[in-house]
N, C-alpha and C positions, 0 to 999 in steps of 0.2 A: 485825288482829283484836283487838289485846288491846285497843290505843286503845277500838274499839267496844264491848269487853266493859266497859272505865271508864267511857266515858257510857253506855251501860245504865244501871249504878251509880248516878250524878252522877242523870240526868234522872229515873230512876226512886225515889230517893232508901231505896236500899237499904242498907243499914248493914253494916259493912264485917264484922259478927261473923255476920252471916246470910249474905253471901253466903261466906263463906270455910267455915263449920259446916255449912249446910243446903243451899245454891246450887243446890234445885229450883228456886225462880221463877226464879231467873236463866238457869237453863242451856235451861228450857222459853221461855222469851220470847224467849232471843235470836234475832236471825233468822236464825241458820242454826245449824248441830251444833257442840257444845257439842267434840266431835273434834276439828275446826279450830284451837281455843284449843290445845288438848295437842300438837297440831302442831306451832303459832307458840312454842310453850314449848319442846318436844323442840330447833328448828330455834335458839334463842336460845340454849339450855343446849351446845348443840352447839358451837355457833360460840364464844364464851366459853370452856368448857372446853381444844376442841384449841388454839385461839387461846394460851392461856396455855401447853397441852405443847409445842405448837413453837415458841414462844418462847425456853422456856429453852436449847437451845443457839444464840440470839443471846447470854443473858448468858454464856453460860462463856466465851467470849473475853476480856472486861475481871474476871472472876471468877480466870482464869487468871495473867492479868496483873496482877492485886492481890497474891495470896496465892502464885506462883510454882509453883501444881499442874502437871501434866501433862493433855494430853489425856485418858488412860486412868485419871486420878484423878476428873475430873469426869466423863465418860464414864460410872462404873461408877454414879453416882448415877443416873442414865437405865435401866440393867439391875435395880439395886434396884426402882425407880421400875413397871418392869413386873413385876418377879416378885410382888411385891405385890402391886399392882394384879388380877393373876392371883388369886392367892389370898384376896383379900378379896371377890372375888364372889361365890361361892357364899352366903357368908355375909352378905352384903346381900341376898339376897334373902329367906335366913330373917328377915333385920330387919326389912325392907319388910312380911312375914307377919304379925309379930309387935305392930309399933307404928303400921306405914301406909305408905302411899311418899310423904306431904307430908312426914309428920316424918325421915323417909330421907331423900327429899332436902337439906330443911333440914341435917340433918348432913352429908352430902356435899358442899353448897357451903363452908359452917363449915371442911372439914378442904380441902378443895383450894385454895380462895382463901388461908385462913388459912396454911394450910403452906408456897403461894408468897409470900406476905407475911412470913413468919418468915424466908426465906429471905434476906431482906434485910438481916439481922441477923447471920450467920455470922461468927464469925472463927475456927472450926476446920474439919474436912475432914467429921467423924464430923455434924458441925452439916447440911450438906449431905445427907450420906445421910439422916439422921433428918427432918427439918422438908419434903425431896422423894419421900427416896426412899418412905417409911413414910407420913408424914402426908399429903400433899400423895396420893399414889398411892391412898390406900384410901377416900377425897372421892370422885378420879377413878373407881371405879368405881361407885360408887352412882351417880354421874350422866350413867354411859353404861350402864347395867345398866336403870334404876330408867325412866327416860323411854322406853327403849326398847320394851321390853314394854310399860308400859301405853299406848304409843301403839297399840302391834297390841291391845288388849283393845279400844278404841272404834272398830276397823275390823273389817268384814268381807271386802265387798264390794271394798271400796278400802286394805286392808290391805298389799297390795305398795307402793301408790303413797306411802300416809303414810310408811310408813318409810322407803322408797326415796329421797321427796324433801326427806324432813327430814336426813337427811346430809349434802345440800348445804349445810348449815350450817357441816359440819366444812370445807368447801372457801372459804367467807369465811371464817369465823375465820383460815384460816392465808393469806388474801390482803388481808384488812384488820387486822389483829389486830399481826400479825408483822410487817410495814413499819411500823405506826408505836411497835411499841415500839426497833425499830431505830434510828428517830430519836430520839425520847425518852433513848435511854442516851447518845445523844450530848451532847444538851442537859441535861438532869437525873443523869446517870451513872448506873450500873447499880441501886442500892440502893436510890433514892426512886424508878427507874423500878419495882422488881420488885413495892414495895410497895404503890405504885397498881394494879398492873396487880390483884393480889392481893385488894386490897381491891373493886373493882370488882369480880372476879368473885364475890365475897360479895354484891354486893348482888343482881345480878343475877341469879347461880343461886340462890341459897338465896331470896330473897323472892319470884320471881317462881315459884320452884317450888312454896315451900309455899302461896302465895293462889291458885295456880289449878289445881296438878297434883290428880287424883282418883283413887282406886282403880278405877273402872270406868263405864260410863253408868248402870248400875242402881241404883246407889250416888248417883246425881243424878235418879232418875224415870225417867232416861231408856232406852232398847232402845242395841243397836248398830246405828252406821251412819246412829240417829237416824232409825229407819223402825220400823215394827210388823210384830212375827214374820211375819206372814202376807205380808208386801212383799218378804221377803229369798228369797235362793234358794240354799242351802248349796254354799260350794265343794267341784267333786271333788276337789279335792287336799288338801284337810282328811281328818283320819280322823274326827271327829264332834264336830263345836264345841258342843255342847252336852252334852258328859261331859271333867268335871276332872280329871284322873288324881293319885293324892295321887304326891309326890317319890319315895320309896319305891321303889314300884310302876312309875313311869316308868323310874324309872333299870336297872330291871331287865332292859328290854324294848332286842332289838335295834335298835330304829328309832332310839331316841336315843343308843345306843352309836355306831353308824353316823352319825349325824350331828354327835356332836362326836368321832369321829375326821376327819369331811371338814372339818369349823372346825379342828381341830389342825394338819393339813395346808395349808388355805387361808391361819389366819393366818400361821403359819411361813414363808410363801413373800411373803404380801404385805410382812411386817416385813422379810426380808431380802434383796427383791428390787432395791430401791431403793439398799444399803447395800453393792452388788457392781458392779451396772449401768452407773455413773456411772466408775466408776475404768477398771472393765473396755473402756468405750470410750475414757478419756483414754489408758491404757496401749496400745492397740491405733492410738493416732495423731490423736485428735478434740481440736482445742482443748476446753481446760479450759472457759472459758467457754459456750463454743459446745455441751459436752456436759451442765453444770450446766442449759443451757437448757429440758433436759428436764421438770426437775421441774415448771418453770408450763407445759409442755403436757398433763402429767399433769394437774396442776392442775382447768385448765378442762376435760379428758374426762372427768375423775372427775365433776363434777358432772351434765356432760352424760350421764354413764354414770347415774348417779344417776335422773335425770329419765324418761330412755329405759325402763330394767330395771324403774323403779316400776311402767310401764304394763303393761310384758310380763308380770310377775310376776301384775296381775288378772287379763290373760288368759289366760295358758298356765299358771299353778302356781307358788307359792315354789319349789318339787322341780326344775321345767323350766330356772326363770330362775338357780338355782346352778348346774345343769350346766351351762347354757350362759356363764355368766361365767368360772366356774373354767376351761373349758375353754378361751374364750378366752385366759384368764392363761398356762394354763399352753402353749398356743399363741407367745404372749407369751415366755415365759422362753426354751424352747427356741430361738427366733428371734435372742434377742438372743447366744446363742455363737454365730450365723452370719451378725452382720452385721459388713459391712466398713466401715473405716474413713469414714462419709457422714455428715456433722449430717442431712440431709435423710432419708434410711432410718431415722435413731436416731428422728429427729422422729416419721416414720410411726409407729416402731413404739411410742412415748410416745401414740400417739392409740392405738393398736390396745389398751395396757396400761392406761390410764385409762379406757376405755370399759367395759370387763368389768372393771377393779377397783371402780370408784363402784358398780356395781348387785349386787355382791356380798355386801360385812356385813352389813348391817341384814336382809337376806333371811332370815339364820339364826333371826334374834329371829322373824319372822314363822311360819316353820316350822314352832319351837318351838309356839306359840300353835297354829296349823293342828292338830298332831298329837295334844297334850296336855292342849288347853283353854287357859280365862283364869285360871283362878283360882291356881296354883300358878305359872304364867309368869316373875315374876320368882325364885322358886328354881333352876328350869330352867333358865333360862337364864344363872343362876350359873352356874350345873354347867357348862355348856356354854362359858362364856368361861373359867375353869376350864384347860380342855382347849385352847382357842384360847393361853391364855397360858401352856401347858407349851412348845408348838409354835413362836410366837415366841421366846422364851429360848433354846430346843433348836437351833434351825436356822443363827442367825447364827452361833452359838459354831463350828456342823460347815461352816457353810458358809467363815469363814475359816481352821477347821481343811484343809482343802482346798487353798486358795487359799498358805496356805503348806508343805504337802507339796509340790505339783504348779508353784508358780512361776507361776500364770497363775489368768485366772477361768474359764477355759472348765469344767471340772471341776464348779465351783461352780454356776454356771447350768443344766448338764446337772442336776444332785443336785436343783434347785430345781424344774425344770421337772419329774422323775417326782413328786416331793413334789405339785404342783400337781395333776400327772395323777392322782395319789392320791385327794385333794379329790372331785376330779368323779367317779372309780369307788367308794366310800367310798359318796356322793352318788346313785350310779344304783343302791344296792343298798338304800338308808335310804329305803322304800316305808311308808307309814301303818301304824303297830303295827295288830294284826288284834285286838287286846283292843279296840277304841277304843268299840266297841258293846257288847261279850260280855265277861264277866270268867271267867279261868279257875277253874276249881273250887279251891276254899279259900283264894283271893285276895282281898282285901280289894278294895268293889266302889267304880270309881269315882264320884265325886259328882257330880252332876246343878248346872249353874248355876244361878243363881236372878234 
């Protein structure tokens, strides 16, 4: 798609400050929705981004063995890495409000590429937490925050599906991205690999977000969906896409309480389900290898989960398609304290957990948009990762606090699997705020799209 949106360009002899400024003509000419481009952007920014966070524990091995750290020395740059990451959302999205989401992202790529590029520069510990944990982290969420939602603003109709299947982007990046930086440290050593890898993701996220990412279709001439009001048919699972709720005002309302407490819940279980799972089966008797196997079966269900939940989600409701993934997970967690000693059981149940994990995140960003509108989307859905990134941080620490009371992982897996069943009842009670038409008396009324 973008290829075609450059010969548009080329053949139509568009100049690069019109279509990046004004990009009516362009977005109206092209021959199909101008959506699809935010797609191929979200699905690019995606794969690039995790590509570069699963990467870095490839470098910490030859990082360890440079500088003589400890596991738990570079480790704790990883936890830095998210609690930041956490807390710089919220606040990317008032930025996004404030300056735009091209100029957002543009810093976003700047601080994540740049930050893993500095990183190649360290020769102290504090140099690591700073230029990853800090710099590098607070890139990383404007440009999982910033593409996310405006991809749900240019959907309606097809709103599960866009976001659904631009995640599958997160599943190449870390199956193209990660093998050859692995090779590369072998060839180049870790330092000129960290800082290529680095700088490419500069060019890539930050130039291709800010020439083609936009605030909304309206903002290009165009409607959502790339149809005229009269063609669309409001989904029931939206509370009323056409009133904005100011931040405020939403935050106040149980529907979004309820629903980044079920993200709290869901991410806490998906970050430390992986980081118990693997040992829990080798401990219990599964070759090492043979149980590492798991994760490229995840892999490719995550995407296929991906692809699958996008559809379901246009047809039965963002609301339907979280219950029923969480539910699967947490299905999932419970399963895996009760399976024995079999690669082939472990195998099934890495298809059963990557099915309902891929059609899960990005559902939340859609929600958000269904429940509260487009216009404030990315503040919200600050708020909301916010809440997902207390939940991550929270669970590993209690889930190995557990693991070394009790001597085993069973403990742990049980704790994870009600946390998940949390998610989905959390999830079955977070129903469309009843303001979403009517404002309560002396409330500040919401705003009408335009």
């Amino acid at each position: 798609m973008i290829v075609t949106v450059i010969t548009q360009i080329v053949t139509r002899e568009i100049s690069f400050e019109d279509f990046c400024m004004a990009g009516r003509f362009t977005a109206k000419s092209l021959p199909f929705y101008y959506g699809w481009v935010i797609f191929t952007i979200t699905f690019l920014i995606y794969a690039f981004m995790f590509g570069l966070r699963y990467s870095v524990g490839v470098f910490f091995t030859p990082v360890q063995e440079e500088f003589g750290w400890t596991t738990a020395m570079t480790a704790s740059a990883v936890t830095a890495f998210f609690w930041v990451y956490a807390v710089s959302a919220p606040f990317v999205g008032s930025l996004a409000d404030r300056i735009g989401v091209r100029k957002t992202v543009l810093i976003g790529g700047l601080l994540l590429g740049g930050g893993g590029a500095l990183v190649s520069t360290i020769q102290e510990l504090w140099h690591l937490y700073l230029f990853w944990g800090v710099i590098a982290a607070a890139g990383a969420a404007a440009l999982y925050v910033i593409p996310t939602v405006i991809l749900s603003r240019f959907f309606l109709r097809k709103r599960g599906r866009a976001v659904g299947w631009s995640s599958m982007g997160v599943s190449v990046g870390q199956a193209t991205i990660v093998p050859v930086v692995a090779n590369l440290i072998v060839s180049w050593g870790w330092r000129a690999t960290m800082r290529t890898l680095g700088i490419v993701v500069v060019l890539v996220t930050s130039v291709i977000g800010y020439v083609f990412m936009r605030e909304d279709p309206e903002s290009m001439g165009l409607h959502i969906d790339g149809e005229e009001p009269s063609e669309r048919q409001v989904d029931e699972d939206s509370g009323s896409p056409e009133i904005d709720w100011e931040p405020r005002q939403a935050i106040g309302t149980l529907s979004l309480r309820l629903v980044t407490l079920s993200y709290f819940f869901a991410v806490g279980g998906i970050i430390s389900i992986l980081t118990f799972v693997v040992p829990h089966m080798i401990r219990i008797g599964i070759d090492p290898i043979k149980a590492s196997g798991a994760f490229g079966v995840i892999g490719v269900m995550s995407a296929a989960g991906s692809f699958l939940f996008g559809i379901v989600s246009d047809r039965f409701g963002r609301r339907t398609t979280i219950l029923a993934t969480t539910g699967g997970m947490a299905l999932s967690f419970f399963t895996a304290a009760l399976l024995p000693a079999n690669p082939t059981l472990l195998y099934a149940w890495a298809v059963l957990y990557g099915l309902t994990y891929g059609g899960a995140p990005e559902q939340y960003a859609a929600i958000i948009t269904d429940y509260f509108g487009r216009r404030y989307s990315t503040t919200l859905f600050g708020f909301l990762t916010l809440g997902g990134g207390i939940g991550g941080g929270l669970f590993p620490l209690l889930g190995g606090w557990l693991v070394d009371v009790t001597g085993t992982y069973y403990a742990t897996l049980l704790f994870l699997g009600c946390a998940m069943l949390g998610a989905t009842l959390t999830m079955l009670l977070a129903k469309p705020p009843d303001g979403c038409a009517r404002r309560a008396r002396g409330s500040p009324r919401p705003r009408r799209s335009v």
